[in-house]
C-alpha positions, 0 to 999 in steps of 0.5 A: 500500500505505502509504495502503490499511490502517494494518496496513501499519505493523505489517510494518515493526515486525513483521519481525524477529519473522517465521520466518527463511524469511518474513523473509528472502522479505519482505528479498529482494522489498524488496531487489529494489524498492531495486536497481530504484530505485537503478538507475533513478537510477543511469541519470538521473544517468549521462545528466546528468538527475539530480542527483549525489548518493550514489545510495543516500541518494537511493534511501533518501530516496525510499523512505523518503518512502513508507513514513513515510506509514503514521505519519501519514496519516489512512486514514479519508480514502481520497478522497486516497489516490491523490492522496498518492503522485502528490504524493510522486512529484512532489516526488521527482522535482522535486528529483532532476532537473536543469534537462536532466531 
C-alpha cells in the first residue's frame, strides 16, 4: 500500500477529519494489524528468538518503518516497489532476532 499511490499519505493526515463511524472502522482494522504484530513478537521473544525489548516500541518501530515510506519514496519508480518492503522486512527482522532466531 505505502509504495502503490502517494494518496496513501493523505489517510494518515486525513483521519481525524473522517465521520466518527469511518474513523473509528479505519482505528479498529489498524488496531487489529498492531495486536497481530505485537503478538507475533510477543511469541519470538517468549521462545528466546527475539530480542527483549518493550514489545510495543518494537511493534511501533516496525510499523512505523512502513508507513514513513509514503514521505519519501519516489512512486514514479514502481520497478522497486516490491523490492522496498522485502528490504524493510529484512532489516526488521535482522535486528529483532537473536543469534537462536
Amino acid at each position: 500500500m505505502c509504495t502503490s499511490s502517494p494518496t496513501s499519505r493523505v489517510l494518515g493526515h486525513e483521519i481525524r477529519s473522517l465521520k466518527n463511524s469511518h474513523y473509528d472502522e479505519i482505528i479498529a482494522i489498524w488496531r487489529e494489524d498492531y495486536k497481530a504484530i505485537y503478538k507475533s513478537i510477543k511469541e519470538l521473544q517468549q521462545s528466546g528468538r527475539a530480542h527483549k525489548f518493550r514489545s510495543s516500541f518494537l511493534t511501533f518501530l516496525g510499523a512505523g518503518m512502513f508507513f514513513w515510506i509514503v514521505y519519501w519514496f519516489d512512486y514514479t519508480r514502481q520497478s522497486i516497489a516490491e523490492e522496498l518492503p522485502n528490504t524493510l522486512i529484512q532489516i526488521f527482522l535482522n535486528s529483532l532476532l537473536t543469534s537462536k532466531g
